[in-house]
C-alpha positions as CSV (number, residue, x, y, z in Angstrom):
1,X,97.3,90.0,89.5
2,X,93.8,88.9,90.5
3,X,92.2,87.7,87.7
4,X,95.6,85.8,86.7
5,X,95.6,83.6,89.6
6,X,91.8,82.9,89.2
7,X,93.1,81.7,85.4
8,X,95.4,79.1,87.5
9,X,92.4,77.6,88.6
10,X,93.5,77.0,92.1
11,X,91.6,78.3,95.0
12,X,88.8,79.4,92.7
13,X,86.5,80.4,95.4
14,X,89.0,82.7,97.1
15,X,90.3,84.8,94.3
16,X,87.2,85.2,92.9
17,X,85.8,86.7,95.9
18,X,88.9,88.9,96.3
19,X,88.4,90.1,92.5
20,X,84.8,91.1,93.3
21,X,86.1,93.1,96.6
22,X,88.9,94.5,94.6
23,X,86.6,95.8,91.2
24,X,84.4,97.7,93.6
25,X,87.5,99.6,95.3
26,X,88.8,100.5,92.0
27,X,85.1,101.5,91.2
28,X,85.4,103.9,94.4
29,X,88.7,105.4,93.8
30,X,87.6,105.7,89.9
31,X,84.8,107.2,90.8
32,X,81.9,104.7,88.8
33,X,81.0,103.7,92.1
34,X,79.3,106.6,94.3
35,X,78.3,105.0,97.1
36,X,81.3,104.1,99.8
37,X,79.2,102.3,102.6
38,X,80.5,98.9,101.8
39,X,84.1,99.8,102.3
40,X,83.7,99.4,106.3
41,X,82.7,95.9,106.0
42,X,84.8,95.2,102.7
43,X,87.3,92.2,103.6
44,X,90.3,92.6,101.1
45,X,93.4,91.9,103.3
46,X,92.3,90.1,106.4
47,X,90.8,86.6,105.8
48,X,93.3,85.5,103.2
49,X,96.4,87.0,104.3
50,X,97.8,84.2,106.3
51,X,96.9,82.2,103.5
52,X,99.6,84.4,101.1
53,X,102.0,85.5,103.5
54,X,104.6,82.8,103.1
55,X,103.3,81.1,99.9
56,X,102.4,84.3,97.8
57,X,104.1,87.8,99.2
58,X,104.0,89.5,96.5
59,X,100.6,89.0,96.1
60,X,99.8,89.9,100.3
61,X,102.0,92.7,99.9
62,X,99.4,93.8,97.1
63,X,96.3,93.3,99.0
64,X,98.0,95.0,101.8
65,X,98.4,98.3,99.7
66,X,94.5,97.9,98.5
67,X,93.4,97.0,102.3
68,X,95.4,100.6,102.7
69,X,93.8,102.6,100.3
70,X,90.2,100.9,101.0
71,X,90.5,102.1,104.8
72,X,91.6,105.2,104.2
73,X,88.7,105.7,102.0
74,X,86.5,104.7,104.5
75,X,87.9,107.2,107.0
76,X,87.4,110.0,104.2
77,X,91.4,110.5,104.1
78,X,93.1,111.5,100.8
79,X,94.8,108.3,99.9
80,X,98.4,107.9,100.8
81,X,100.0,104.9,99.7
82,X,102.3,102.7,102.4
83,X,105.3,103.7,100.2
84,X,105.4,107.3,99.4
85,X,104.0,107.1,96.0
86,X,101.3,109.4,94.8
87,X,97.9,107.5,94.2
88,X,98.5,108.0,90.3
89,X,101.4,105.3,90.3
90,X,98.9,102.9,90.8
91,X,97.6,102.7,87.2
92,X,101.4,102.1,86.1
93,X,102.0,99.2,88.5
């Protein structure tokens, strides 16, 4: 969804900072990526959520989910997604 709106070539700076933050989570939950420190300071959902809110919710209610996982990460909790679904439904979304 990411790398799509970095294609549109609008807000260049923003979504390519966002796909950086969002390739090391899935490099966390994958498992490539061993070391979790980053995830307290990682910034997924709150700088730019005003920004997609009202213009984009699909897309905040995506960074929303990822913000999710990333903190429960953080807090070493077995991820639970907002809506019920088992962490595996992820790959099919």
């Amino acid at each position: 969804m990411t790398r799509l709106r970095l294609a549109s070539g609008s807000r260049n700076a923003l979504y390519s900072g966002l796909l950086h933050n969002l390739e090391y989570l899935r490099n966390v939950v994958s498992g490539v990526e061993t070391n979790k420190a980053k995830l307290h300071t990682l910034t997924i959902r709150v700088w730019p959520a005003e920004d997609f809110y009202f213009a984009d919710p699909e897309y905040a209610d995506a960074l929303g989910v990822a913000d999710h996982i990333r903190d429960q990460i953080a807090r070493g909790l077995k991820i639970q997604l907002p809506d019920g679904q088992p962490p595996e439904s992820l790959s099919k979304r």
